[in-house]
C-alpha positions in Angstrom: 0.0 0.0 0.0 1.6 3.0 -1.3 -0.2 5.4 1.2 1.8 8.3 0.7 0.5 9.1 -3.3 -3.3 9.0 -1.6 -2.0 11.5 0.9 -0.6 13.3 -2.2 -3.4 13.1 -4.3 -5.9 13.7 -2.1 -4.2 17.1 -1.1 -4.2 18.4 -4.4 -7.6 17.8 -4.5 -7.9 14.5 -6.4 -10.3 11.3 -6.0 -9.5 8.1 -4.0 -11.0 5.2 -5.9 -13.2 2.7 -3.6 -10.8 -0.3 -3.9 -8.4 2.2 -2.8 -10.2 3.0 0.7 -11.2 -0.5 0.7 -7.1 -1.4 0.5 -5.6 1.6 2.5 -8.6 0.8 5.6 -7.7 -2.7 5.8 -4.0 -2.3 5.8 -4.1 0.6 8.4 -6.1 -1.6 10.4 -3.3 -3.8 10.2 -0.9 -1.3 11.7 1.0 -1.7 8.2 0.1 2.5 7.2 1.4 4.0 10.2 -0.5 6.8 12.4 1.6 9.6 10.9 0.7 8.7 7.2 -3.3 8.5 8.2 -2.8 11.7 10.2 -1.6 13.9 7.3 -4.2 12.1 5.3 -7.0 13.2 7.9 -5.8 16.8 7.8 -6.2 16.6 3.7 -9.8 15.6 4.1 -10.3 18.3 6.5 -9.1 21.3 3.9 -10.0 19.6 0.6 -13.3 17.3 2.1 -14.5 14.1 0.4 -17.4 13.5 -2.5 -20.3 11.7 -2.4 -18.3 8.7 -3.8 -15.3 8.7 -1.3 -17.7 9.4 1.4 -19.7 6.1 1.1 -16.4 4.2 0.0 -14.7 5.2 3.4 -17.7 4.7 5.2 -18.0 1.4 3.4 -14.0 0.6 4.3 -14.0 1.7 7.7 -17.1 -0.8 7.8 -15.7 -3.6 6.3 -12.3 -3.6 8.3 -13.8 -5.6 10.8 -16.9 -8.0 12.0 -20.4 -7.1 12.3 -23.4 -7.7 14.7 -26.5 -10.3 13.3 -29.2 -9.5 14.9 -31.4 -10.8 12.6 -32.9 -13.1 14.8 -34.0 -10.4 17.0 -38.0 -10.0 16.4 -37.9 -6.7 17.9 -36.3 -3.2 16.0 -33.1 -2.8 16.5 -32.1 1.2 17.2 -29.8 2.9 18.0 -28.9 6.7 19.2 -25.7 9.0 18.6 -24.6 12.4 20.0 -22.0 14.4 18.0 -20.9 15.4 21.8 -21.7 18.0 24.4 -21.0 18.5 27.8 -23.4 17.9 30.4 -24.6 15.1 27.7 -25.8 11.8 29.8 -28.9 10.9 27.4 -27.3 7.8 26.3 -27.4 6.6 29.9 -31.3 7.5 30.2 -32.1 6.5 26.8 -31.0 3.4 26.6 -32.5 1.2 29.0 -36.1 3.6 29.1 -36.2 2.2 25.2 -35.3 -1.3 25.9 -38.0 -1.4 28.7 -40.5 -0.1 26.2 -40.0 -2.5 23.2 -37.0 -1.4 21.2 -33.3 -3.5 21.0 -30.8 -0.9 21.9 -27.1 -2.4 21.0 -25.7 0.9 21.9 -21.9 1.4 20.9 -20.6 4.9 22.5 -17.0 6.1 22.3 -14.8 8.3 25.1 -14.4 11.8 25.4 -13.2 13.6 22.9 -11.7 16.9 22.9 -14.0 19.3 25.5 -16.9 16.8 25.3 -17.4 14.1 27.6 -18.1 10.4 26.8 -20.2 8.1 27.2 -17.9 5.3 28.4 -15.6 7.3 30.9 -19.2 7.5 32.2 -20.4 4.2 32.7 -16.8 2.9 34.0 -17.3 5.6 36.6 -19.4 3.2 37.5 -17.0 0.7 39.8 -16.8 -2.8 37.9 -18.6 -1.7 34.7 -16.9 -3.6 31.7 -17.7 -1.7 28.5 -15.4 -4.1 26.4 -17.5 -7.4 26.0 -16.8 -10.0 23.5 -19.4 -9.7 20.8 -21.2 -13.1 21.5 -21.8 -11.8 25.0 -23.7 -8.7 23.8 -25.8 -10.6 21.4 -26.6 -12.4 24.5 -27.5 -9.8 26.5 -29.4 -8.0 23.9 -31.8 -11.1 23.8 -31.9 -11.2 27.7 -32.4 -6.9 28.5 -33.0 -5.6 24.8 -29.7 -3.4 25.7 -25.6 -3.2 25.7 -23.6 -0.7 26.8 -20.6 -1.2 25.1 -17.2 0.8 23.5 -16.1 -0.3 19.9 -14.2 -3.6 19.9 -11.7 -4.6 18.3 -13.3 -6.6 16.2 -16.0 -3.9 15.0 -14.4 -1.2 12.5 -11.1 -1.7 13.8 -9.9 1.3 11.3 -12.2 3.6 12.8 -11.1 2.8 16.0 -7.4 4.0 15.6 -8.4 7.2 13.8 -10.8 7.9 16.0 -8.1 8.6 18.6 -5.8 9.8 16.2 -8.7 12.5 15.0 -8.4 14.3 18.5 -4.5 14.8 18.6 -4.6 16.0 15.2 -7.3 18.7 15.6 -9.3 17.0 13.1 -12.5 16.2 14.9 -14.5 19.2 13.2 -14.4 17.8 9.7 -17.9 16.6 8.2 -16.7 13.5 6.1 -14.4 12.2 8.9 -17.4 12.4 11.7 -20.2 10.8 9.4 -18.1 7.8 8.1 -16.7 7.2 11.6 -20.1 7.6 13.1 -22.2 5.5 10.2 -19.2 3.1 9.6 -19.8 2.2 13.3 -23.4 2.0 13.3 -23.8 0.7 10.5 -21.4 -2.2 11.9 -24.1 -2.9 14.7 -26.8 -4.6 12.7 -29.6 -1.7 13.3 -33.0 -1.3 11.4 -33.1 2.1 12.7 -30.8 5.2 14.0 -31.1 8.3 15.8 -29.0 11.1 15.7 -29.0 14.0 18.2 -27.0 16.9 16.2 -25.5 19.4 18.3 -25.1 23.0 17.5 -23.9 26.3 19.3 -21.2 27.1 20.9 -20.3 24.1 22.4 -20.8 21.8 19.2 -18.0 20.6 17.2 -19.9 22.3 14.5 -21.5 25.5 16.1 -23.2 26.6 12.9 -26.6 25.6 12.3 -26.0 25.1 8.6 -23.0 22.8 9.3 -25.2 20.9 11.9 -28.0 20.8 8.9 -25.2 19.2 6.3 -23.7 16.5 9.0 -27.4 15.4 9.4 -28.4 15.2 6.2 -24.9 13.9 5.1 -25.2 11.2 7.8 -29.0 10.5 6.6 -28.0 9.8 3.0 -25.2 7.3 3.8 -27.8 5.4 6.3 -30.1 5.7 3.3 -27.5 4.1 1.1 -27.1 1.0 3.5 -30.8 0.4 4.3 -30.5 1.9 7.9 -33.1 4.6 8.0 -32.4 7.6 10.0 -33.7 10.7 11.9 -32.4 13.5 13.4 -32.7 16.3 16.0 -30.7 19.7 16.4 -30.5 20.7 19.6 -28.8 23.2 21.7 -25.5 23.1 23.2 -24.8 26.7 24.0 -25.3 25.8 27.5 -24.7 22.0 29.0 -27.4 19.6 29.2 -28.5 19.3 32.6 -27.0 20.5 35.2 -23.9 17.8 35.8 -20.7 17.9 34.2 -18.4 15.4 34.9 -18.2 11.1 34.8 -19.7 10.1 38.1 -22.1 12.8 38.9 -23.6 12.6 35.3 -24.0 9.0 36.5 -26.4 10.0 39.4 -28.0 12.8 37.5 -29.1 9.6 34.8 -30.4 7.5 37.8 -32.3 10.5 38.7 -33.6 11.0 35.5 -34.3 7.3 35.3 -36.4 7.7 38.7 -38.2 10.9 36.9 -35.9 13.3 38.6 -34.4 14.6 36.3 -33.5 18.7 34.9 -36.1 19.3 32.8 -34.3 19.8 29.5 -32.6 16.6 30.3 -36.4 14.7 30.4 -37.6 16.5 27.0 -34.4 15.6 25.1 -34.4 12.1 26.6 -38.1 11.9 25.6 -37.9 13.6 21.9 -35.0 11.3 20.9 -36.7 7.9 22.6 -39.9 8.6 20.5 -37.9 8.6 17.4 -36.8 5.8 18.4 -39.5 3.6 19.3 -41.6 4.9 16.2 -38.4 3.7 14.1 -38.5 0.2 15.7 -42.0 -0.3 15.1 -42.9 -0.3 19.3 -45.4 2.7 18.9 -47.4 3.7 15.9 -46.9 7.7 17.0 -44.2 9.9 18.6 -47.6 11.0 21.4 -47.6 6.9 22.0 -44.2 6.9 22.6 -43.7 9.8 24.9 -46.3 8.3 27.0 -45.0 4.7 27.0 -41.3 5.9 28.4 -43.1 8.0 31.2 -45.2 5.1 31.9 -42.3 3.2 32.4 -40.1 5.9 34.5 -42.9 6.5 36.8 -43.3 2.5 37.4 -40.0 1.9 38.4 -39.1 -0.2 35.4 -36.5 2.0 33.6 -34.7 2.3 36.5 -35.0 -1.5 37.2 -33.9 -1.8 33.9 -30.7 -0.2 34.0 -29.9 -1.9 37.0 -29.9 -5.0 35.8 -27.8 -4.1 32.8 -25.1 -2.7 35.2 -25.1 -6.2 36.9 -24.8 -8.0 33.6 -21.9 -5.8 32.5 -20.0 -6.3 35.6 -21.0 -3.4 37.4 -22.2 -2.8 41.3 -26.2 -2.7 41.2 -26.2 -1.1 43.8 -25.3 2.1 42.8 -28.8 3.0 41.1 -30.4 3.0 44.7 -27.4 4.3 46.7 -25.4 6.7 44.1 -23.2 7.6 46.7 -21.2 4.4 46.0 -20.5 5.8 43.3 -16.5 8.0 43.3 -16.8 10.9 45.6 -14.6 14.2 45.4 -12.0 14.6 48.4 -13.2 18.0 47.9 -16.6 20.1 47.3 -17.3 23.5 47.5 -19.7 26.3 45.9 -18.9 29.0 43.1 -21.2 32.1 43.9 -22.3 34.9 42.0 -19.6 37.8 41.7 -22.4 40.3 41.5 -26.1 41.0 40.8 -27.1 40.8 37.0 -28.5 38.2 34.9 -26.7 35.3 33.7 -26.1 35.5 30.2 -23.3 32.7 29.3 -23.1 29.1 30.8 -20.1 28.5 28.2 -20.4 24.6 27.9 -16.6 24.3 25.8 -15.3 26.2 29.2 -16.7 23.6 31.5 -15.2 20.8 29.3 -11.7 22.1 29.7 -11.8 22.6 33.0 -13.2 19.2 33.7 -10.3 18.1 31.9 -8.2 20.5 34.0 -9.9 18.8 37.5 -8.2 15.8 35.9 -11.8 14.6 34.5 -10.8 13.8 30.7 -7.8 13.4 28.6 -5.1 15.4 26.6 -3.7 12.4 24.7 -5.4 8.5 24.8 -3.2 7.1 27.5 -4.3 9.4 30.2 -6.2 7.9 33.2 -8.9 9.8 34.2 -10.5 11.0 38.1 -13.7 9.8 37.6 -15.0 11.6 40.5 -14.4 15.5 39.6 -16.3 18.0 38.0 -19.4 20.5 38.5 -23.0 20.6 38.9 -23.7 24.2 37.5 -27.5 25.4 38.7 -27.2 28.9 36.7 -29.2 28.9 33.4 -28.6 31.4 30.7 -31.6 34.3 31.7 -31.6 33.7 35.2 -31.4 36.6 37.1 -29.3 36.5 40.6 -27.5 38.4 43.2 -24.1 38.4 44.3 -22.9 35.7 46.7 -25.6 33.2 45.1 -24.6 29.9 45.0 -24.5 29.2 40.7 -22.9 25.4 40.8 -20.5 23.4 43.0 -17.0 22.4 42.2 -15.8 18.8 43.0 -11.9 18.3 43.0 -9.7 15.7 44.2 -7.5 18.7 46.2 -7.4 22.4 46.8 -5.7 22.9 43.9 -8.4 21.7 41.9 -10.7 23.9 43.4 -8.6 26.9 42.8 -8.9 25.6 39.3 -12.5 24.5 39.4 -13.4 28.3 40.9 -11.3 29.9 37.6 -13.3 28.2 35.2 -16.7 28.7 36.2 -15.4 32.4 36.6 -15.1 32.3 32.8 -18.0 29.8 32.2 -20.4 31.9 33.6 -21.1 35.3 32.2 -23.0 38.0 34.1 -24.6 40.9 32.6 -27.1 43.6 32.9 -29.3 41.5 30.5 -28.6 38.6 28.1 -29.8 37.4 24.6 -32.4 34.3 24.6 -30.3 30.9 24.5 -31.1 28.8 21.7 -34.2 26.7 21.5 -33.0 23.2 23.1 -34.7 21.3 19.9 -34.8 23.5 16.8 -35.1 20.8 13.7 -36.0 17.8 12.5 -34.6 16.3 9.9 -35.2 12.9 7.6 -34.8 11.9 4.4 -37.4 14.3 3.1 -35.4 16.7 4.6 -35.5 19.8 7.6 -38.2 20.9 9.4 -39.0 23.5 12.4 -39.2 21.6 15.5 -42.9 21.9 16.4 -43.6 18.4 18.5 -44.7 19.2 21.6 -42.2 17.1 23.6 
């Protein structure tokens, strides 16, 4: 594989062929194109992008590196949901087993954190004893037995997305459209779904704050499902604020048990809900998106989501117990309130702030082989519009030492914005978008 005339080619602008992905996927895969080839290759993509052609050729490559799931023997839908990453995002950990309970197969395959956003997996291993890596005829197992798997991306599934994955966040590639739908899809699309959902982030703390670059991942991502059978739908919501109100691995943990028991921030419940209709209309559980939303509150309310994702965190390993005693999950040596600096009206939660100073805490990574402090981060109460005086408690800081609160204190300082008056925030759901194409959000959710 002579990578380096792709890497040349593609920066002038020229065309891969699809038995040239195909070849170059399976030999990095292979560790025989080394990280330094695919990383000037990734930065080509991001300046000169990929066509329609090379997109569902890479997609296709990525996919084919590796094994995929059968579920065919599944009688029930088999969907899935993705995030293109937020902080304060814990849907996935809701989600999940509320659509399992109500009807849906959920083989759910979430990655780390990358760059300021948190992820999914750092989550659940917060979590003490939850194994994320399973062998794939365990998770087949499991879907049969719960409907649900909570699981990172094996070896063994798209292995060549897997290394540039990681090698996309040290290389400040992350923000390119091509790269994030075929690593997204190729994944996916490995998992053996009838269905997917996508929750599209924009604002400021998206990977792609623009709404019209939010709009073209969607639609992008929509098309390639299209092409393999898999249809798909998609929200845009807002992530010029977090989601909720924790940030950070363990207490996003208890915030999802809350939600699970109906206790959750209310933008948390209406995202959770909006995305889990999609998904149970795409799985053929509920005939209508009003069905649905009244299915997963029926099962919140009985106890049964919550039971739900108990009994997942016991087959993956995990301590049970933690769903009705969250305190065993990691606690912060230290804890202590941010307050308002002075009377005005909050007109900034900066979510990309908060994700760097989690990282600061010690709560994420700057390269792949960090180890991270589950137990750190903030619970932030102020909402963009909320009018407070000074010495106000606005959110907590939890550190493993002084210095971290020090730390902690300095970026909320910045995080937080107070003004004499402050602009509207953006609507937490503002499209919807399917094959047909992009509507106004109007579902009253």
């Amino acid at each position: 594989m002579e990578a380096r005339a792709l890497i040349e080619r593609k920066r002038n602008g020229g065309r891969i062929a699809p038995a040239e992905w195909r070849a170059l996927m399976q030999a990095y895969a292979a560790g025989e194109v080394p990280d330094y080839q695919m990383a000037a290759l990734a930065m080509a993509i991001y300046f000169v992008g990929l066509d329609r052609e090379e997109l569902v050729a890479l997609t296709d490559a990525m996919l084919t590196s590796g094994a995929s799931l059968d579920l065919t023997h599944l009688r029930a839908g088999r969907v899935d949901k993705h995030s293109t990453g937020g902080v304060g995002d814990k849907v996935s950990l809701v989600l999940a087993p509320l659509v399992a309970v109500c009807g849906v197969v959920v083989p759910m395959m979430s990655g780390r954190g990358l760059g300021h956003t948190g992820g999914t997996l750092d989550k659940l291993e917060s979590i003490p004893g939850f194994r994320t890596a399973l062998p794939l005829p365990q998770v087949i197992q499991q879907l049969e037995a719960l409907g649900c798997a909570l699981i990172g991306q094996t070896a063994e599934i798209a292995p060549a997305d897997k290394r540039l994955y990681a090698l996309r966040d040290a290389t400040a590639t992350v923000e390119s459209i091509p790269l994030i739908a075929a690593s997204i899809m190729s994944k996916k699309l490995a998992e053996g779904l009838t269905g997917l959902v996508l929750d599209v982030k924009r604002g400021s703390g998206a990977f792609l704050p623009e709404l019209e670059r939010g709009l073209a991942l969607a639609e992008t991502m929509i098309a390639l499902g299209a092409d393999h059978g898999c249809p798909v739908v998609a929200l845009l919501t807002a992530m010029d604020r977090p989601l909720g109100r924790a940030c950070g691995n363990a207490i996003e943990v208890e915030e999802s048990i809350n939600a699970l028991r109906g206790e959750g921030p209310a933008d948390l419940m209406q995202l959770t809900f909006a995305l889990g209709a999609e998904m149970l209309v795409l799985g053929g559980a509920t005939a209508t998106r009003d069905e649905a939303r009244r299915r997963m509150e029926v099962a919140i309310s009985s106890g049964k989501a919550a039971e739900r994702f108990q009994r997942i965190i016991e087959a993956q390993g995990g301590d049970p117990r933690v769903v009705d005693d969250p305190s065993r999950l990691p606690q912060a040596a230290e804890c202590e309130w941010y307050v308002a600096p002075r009377d005005g009206v909050v007109a900034q939660v900066e979510p990309r702030a908060i994700g760097h100073g989690i990282t600061a805490l010690g709560g994420g990574r700057t390269k792949v082989s960090d180890v991270i402090d589950p137990s750190v981060g903030f619970v932030v109460t102020a909402r963009p519009g909320d009018i407070v005086r000074a010495g106000e408690p606005l959110g907590t800081i939890f550190a493993r030492d002084a210095a971290g609160v020090m730390s902690g204190r300095a970026t909320l300082a910045r995080a937080i914005v107070i003004a004499d008056d402050a602009d509207p925030p953006l609507p937490l759901i503002s499209h919807r978008v399917t094959e047909a194409g992009a509507t106004p959000w109007e579902h009253d959710s």
